[in-house]
C-alpha positions as CSV (number, residue, x, y, z in Angstrom):
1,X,101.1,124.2,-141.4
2,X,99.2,127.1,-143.2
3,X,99.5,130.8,-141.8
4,X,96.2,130.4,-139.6
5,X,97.0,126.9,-138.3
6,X,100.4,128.8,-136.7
7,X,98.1,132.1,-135.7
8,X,96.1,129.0,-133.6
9,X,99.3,127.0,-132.2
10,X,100.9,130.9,-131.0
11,X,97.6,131.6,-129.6
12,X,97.6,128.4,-127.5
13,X,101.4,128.6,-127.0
14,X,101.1,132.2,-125.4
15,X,97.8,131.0,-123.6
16,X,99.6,128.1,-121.8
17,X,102.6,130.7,-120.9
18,X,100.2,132.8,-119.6
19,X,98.3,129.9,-117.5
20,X,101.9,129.5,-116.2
21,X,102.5,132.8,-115.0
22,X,99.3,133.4,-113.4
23,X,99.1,130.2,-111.4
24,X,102.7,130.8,-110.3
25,X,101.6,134.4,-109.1
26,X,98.8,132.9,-107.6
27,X,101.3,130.4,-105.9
28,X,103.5,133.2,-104.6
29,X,100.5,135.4,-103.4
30,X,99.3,131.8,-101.1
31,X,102.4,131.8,-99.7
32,X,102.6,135.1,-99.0
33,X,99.7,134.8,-96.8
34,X,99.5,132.6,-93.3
35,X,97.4,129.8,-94.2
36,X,96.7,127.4,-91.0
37,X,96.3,127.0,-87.5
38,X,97.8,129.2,-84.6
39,X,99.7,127.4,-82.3
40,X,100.9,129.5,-79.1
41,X,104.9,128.6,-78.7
42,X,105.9,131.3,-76.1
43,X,105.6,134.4,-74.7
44,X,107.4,137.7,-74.9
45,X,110.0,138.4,-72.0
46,X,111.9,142.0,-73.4
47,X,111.3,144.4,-76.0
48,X,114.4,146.4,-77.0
49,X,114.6,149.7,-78.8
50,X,118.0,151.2,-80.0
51,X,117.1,154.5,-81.1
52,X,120.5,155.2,-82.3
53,X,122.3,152.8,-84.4
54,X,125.0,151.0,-82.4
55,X,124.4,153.0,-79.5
56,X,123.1,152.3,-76.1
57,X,119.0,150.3,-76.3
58,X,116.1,150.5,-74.3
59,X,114.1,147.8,-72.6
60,X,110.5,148.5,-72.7
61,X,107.2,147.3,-71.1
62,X,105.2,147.8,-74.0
63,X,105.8,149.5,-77.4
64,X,104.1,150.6,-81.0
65,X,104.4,148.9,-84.1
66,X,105.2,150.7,-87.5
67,X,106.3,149.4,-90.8
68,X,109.8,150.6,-90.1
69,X,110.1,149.2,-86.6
70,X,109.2,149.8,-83.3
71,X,108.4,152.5,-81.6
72,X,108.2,153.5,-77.5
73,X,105.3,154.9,-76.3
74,X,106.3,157.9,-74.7
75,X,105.2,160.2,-71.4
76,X,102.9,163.2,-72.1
77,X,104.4,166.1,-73.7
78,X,106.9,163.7,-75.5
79,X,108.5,162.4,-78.6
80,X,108.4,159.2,-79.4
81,X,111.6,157.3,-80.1
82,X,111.5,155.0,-82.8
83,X,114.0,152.1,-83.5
84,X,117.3,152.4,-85.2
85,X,116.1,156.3,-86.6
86,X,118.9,158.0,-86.0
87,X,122.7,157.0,-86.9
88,X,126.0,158.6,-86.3
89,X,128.3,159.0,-89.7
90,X,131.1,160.9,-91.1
91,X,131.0,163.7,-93.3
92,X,133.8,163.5,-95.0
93,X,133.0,160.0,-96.6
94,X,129.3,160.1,-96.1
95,X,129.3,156.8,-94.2
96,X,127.6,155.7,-91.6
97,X,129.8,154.0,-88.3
98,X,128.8,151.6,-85.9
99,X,130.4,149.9,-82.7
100,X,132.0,147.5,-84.8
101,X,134.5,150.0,-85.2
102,X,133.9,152.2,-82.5
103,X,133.1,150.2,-79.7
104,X,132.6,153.0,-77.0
105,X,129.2,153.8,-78.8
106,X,127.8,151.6,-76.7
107,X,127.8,154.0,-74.0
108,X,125.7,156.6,-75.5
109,X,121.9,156.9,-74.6
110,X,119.1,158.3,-75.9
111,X,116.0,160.1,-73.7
112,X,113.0,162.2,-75.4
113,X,112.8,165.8,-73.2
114,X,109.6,166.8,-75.4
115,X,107.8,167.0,-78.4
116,X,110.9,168.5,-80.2
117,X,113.7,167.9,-78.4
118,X,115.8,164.4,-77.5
119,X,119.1,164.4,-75.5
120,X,121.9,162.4,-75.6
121,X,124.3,161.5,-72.8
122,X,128.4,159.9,-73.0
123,X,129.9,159.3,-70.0
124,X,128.5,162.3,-67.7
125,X,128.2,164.7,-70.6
126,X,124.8,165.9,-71.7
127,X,123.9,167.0,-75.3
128,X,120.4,168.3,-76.1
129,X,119.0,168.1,-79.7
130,X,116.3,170.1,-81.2
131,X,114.8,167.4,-83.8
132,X,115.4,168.7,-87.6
133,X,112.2,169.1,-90.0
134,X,111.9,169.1,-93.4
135,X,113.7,166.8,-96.2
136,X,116.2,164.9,-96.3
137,X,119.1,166.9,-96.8
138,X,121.7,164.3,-97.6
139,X,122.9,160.6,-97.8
140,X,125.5,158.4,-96.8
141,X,126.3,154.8,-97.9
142,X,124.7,152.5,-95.5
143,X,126.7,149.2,-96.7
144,X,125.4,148.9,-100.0
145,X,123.0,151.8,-99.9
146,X,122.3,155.4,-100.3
147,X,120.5,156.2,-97.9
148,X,118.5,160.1,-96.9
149,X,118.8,161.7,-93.6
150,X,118.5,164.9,-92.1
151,X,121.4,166.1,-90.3
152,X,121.0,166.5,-86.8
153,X,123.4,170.2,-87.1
154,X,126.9,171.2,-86.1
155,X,126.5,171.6,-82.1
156,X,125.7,167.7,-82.4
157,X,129.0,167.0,-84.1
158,X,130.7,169.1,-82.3
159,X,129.5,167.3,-79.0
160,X,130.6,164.3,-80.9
161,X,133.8,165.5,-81.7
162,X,134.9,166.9,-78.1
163,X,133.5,164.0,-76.3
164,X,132.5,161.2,-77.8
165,X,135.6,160.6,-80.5
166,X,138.4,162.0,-78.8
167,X,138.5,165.4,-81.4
168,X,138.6,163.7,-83.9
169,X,136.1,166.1,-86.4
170,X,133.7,164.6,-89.1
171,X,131.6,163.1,-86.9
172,X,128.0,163.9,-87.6
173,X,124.0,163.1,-86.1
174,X,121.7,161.8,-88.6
175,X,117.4,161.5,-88.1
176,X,115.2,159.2,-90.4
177,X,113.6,161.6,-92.7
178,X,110.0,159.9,-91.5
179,X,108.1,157.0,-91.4
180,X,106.5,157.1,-94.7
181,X,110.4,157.7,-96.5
182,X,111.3,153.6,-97.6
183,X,114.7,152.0,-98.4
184,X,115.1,150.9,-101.6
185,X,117.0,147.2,-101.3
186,X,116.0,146.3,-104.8
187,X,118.9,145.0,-106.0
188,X,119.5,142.8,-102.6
189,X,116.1,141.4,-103.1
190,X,117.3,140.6,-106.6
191,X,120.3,138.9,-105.4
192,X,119.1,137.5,-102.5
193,X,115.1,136.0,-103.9
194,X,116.4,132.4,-104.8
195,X,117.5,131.4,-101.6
196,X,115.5,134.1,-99.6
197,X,111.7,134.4,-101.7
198,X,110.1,135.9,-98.9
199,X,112.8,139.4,-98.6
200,X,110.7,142.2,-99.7
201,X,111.7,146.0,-100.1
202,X,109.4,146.9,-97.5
203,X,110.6,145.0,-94.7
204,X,113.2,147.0,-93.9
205,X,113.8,149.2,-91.3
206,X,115.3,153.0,-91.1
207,X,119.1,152.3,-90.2
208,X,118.9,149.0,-89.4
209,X,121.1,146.4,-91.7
210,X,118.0,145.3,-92.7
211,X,114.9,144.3,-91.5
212,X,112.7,146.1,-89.3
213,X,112.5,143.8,-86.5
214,X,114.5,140.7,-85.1
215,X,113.6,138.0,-82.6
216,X,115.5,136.4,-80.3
217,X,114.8,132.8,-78.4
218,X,116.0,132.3,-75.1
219,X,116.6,128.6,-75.5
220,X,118.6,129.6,-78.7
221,X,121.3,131.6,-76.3
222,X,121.5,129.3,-73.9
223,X,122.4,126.6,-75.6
224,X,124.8,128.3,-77.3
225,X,126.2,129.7,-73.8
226,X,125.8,125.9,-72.8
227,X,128.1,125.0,-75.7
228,X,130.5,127.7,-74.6
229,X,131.2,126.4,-71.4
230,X,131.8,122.6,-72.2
231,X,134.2,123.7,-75.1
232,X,136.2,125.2,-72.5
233,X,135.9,122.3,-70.1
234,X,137.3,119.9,-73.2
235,X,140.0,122.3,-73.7
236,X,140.5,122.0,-69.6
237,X,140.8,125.6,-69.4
238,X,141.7,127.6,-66.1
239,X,139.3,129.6,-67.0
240,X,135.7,130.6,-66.1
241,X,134.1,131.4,-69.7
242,X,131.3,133.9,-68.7
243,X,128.6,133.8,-70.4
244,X,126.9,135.7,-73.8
245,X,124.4,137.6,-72.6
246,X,121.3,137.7,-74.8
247,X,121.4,142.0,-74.9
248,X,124.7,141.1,-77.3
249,X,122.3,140.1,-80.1
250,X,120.3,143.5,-80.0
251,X,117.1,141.7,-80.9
252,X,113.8,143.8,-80.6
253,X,111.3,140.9,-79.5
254,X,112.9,137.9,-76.8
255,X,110.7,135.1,-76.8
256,X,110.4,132.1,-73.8
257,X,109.1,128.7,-74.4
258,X,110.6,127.4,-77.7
259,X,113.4,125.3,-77.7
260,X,116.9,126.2,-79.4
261,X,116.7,127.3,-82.9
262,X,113.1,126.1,-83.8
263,X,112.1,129.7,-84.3
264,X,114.5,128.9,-87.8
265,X,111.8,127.0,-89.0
266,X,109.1,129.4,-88.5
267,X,107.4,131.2,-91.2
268,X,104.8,133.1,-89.6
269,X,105.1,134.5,-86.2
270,X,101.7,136.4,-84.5
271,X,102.6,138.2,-81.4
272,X,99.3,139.3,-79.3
273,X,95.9,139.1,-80.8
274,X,96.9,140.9,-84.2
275,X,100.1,141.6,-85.5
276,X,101.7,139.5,-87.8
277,X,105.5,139.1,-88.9
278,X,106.8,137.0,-92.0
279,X,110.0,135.6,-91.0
280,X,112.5,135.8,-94.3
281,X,115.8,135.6,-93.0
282,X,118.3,134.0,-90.3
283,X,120.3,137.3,-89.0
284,X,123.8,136.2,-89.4
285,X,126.2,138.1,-86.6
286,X,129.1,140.2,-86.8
287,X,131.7,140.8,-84.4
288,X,129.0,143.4,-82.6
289,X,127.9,140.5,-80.8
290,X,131.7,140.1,-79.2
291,X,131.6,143.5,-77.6
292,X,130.6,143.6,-73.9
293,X,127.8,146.7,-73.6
294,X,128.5,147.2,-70.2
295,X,132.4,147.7,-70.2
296,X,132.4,148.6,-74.4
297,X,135.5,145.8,-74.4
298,X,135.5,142.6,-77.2
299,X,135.9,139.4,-75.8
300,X,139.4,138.0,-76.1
301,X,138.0,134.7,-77.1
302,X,135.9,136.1,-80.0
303,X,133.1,135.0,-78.1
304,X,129.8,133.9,-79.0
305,X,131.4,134.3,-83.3
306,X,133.6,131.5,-82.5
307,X,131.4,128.9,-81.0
308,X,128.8,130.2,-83.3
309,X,131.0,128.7,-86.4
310,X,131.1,125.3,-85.2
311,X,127.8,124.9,-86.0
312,X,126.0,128.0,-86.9
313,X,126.8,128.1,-90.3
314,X,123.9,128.8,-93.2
315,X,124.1,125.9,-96.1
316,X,126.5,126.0,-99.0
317,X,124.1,127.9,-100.9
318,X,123.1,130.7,-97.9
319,X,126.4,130.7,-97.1
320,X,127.6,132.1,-100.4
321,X,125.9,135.0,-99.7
322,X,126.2,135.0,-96.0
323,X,129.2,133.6,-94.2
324,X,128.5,134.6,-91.0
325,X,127.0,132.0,-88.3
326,X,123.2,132.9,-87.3
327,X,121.5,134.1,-84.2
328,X,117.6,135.0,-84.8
329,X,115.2,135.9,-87.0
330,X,114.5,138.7,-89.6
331,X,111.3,139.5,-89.6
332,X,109.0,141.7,-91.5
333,X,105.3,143.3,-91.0
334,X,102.8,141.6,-92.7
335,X,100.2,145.0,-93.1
336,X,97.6,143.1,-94.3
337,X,94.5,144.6,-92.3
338,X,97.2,145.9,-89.6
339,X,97.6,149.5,-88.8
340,X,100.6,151.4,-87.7
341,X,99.2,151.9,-84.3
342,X,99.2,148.2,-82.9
343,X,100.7,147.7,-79.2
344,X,102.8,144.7,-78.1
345,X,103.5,144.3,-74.5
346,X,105.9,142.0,-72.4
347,X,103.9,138.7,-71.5
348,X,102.3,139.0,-74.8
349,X,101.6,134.8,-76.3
350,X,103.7,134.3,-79.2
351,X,102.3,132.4,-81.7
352,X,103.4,130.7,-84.9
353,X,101.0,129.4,-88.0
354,X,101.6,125.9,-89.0
C-alpha cells in the first residue's frame, strides 16, 4: 500500500470514527428529550419544602419551580423560601450536619418575616435572621463536596449553640449563595454515568444530597407499610407496628394514582400543563427515614430501612454504588423552553411520556 492509498484508508478510518461519534451524540441528545405520548397517571396530593436541610418542612398549596428546587410563593412584603438553601454546619471541620446525627433538628422551623429577614424557632425560642448578601464567603464538605455558602453570622450560632445543641459551640447558619451559583458533581456523574446516563451536573439542588426534587408515590408507602404489618403478624408479635408515615421520606412532590413502585420505571414525568422532570435516579434512604419528626425519636425496629432491605435493594451493579434500599425518585428539570417562574399546585395531573 503506497503513501496515498494509507492517506485514503486514514481518511475513511477517521470518517467512520467520526460517523460513530456523531450518531451516538445524536442517540444520547434523542434520549435526552421526551419522545411520545402523555399519559395522565395521577395527581399531586402534597408539595413539601424544607428550607433548612434536616430541619423541620413545609406543606404548601402551590409553589415555584427553579432549577435548584422549589420555591414557596410567599405573602406580600416577603422573602421567598426556597428548598434545602440554607444548612446548619460546624466551623471547626467545615461540615455540614443533618438529623442523622442530630435528630432534634427536626424541631426547628423556618418562617419568612420580610423581604430581608427569616426567623427560626426550637422549642419556644425565637431567633430572627437578617439574610447575608454578597459572595460566598466559605465552604464546607457536603459528603463528597465543597460546597459555597454565606454564613448566616455569629448571633445565629450563638442561638444554636445556647439552644439548639446544648452549648456545645461550632455550630453555624449557612444561605445558598443564589440561584444562579451550581454544584459541581462532575466526578459523581463520572462515576455514576454507566449505570445512571441520565445524572447531569445541573440537576442538583443547593444542599440537597443531590437532586433538586424527589417524588414520592403513595401506593409505594403503603405497600411498604402493608409489608410492615404482616412481617410482624408472621413474627406473632405483641405488638402494634405503627405505621411509616410518608412525611419520613421528605419528598417535594406526593403523587396519587400509580400503583407501588411503577414510578421506578418512569423516565419522564410532566406535572401540570408544562413542566417537565427527567427521572435519573432511585433515592436510596438512610436512617433519616427511621426518625419520627413529630417526637425527633428513631424507631427501635429500624423501621421502614429494615423492611426496605428485604426487597428494596438496587441490582448488583446499582448496588455497588448504592447499598441502601430505595424509596422515590430523583428527578431533575428538563429547561428546555421552561422558565424559572412555572407554578405547580396540589391537584395538579401528573403525567408520564411513554
Amino acid at each position: 500500500m503506497d503513501s496515498r492509498q494509507k492517506i485514503a484508508c486514514a481518511g475513511v478510518i477517521m470518517g467512520l470514527g467520526l460517523v460513530m461519534v456523531a450518531r451516538k451524540v445524536w442517540a444520547r441528545r434523542a434520549r435526552n428529550k421526551p419522545s411520545g405520548v402523555w399519559k395522565q397517571v395521577g395527581t399531586v396530593t402534597q408539595l413539601n419544602l424544607y428550607p433548612v436541610k434536616s430541619c423541620r418542612g413545609i406543606p404548601l398549596n402551590e409553589c415555584r419551580i427553579s432549577s435548584i428546587g422549589m420555591e414557596n410563593i410567599p405573602e406580600d412584603g416577603c422573602m421567598a423560601l426556597g428548598d434545602r438553601r440554607m444548612v446548619i454546619y460546624k466551623s471547626d471541620s467545615m461540615e455540614m450536619i443533618s438529623a442523622r446525627t442530630y435528630c432534634h433538628m427536626l424541631q426547628i422551623r423556618v418562617f419568612s418575616r420580610s423581604e430581608d429577614e427569616i426567623s427560626l424557632t426550637f422549642d419556644s425560642h425565637l431567633l430572627k435572621v437578617k439574610i447575608p448578601q454578597g459572595k460566598a464567603d466559605r465552604k464546607i464538605r457536603l459528603w463528597t463536596e465543597q460546597v459555597p455558602l454565606i454564613d448566616a453570622g455569629d448571633e445565629a450560632a450563638e442561638w444554636l449553640q445556647k439552644y439548639v445543641f446544648d452549648g456545645k459551640p461550632n455550630f453555624r447558619l449557612g444561605f445558598w449563595p443564589g440561584v444562579e451559583v451550581r454544584r459541581d458533581i462532575s466526578h459523581l456523574v463520572k462515576k455514576y454515568e454507566q449505570v445512571y446516563p441520565f445524572m447531569r451536573n445541573d440537576f442538583t439542588g443547593a444542599f440537597s444530597d443531590l437532586s433538586s426534587f424527589l417524588l414520592l408515590n403513595e401506593s409505594s408507602v403503603e405497600d411498604l407499610n402493608d409489608k410492615i404489618a404482616q412481617k410482624s403478624q408472621d413474627q406473632d408479635s405483641n405488638e402494634d407496628p405503627a405505621a411509616v408515615s410518608i412525611d419520613n421520606f421528605r419528598g417535594n412532590f406526593v403523587i396519587r394514582g400509580p400503583s407501588a413502585y411503577e414510578e421506578d420505571n418512569w423516565s419522564w414525568v410532566r406535572i401540570g400543563d408544562r413542566v417537565v422532570f427527567r427521572n435519573y435516579k432511585p433515592c436510596t434512604r438512610c436512617s433519616l427515614t427511621t426518625i419520627d419528626k413529630e417526637t425527633s425519636i428513631k424507631n427501635k425496629h429500624f423501621e421502614p430501612l429494615t423492611t426496605l432491605k428485604t426487597y428494596r435493594l438496587l441490582d448488583e451493579k446499582k448496588r455497588k454504588l448504592d447499598p441502601s434500599p430505595a424509596m422515590g425518585i430523583y428527578m431533575g428539570l428538563w429547561t428546555d423552553g421552561q422558565t424559572n417562574d412555572e407554578i405547580i399546585r396540589v391537584g395538579d395531573p401528573v403525567y408520564v411520556c411513554e
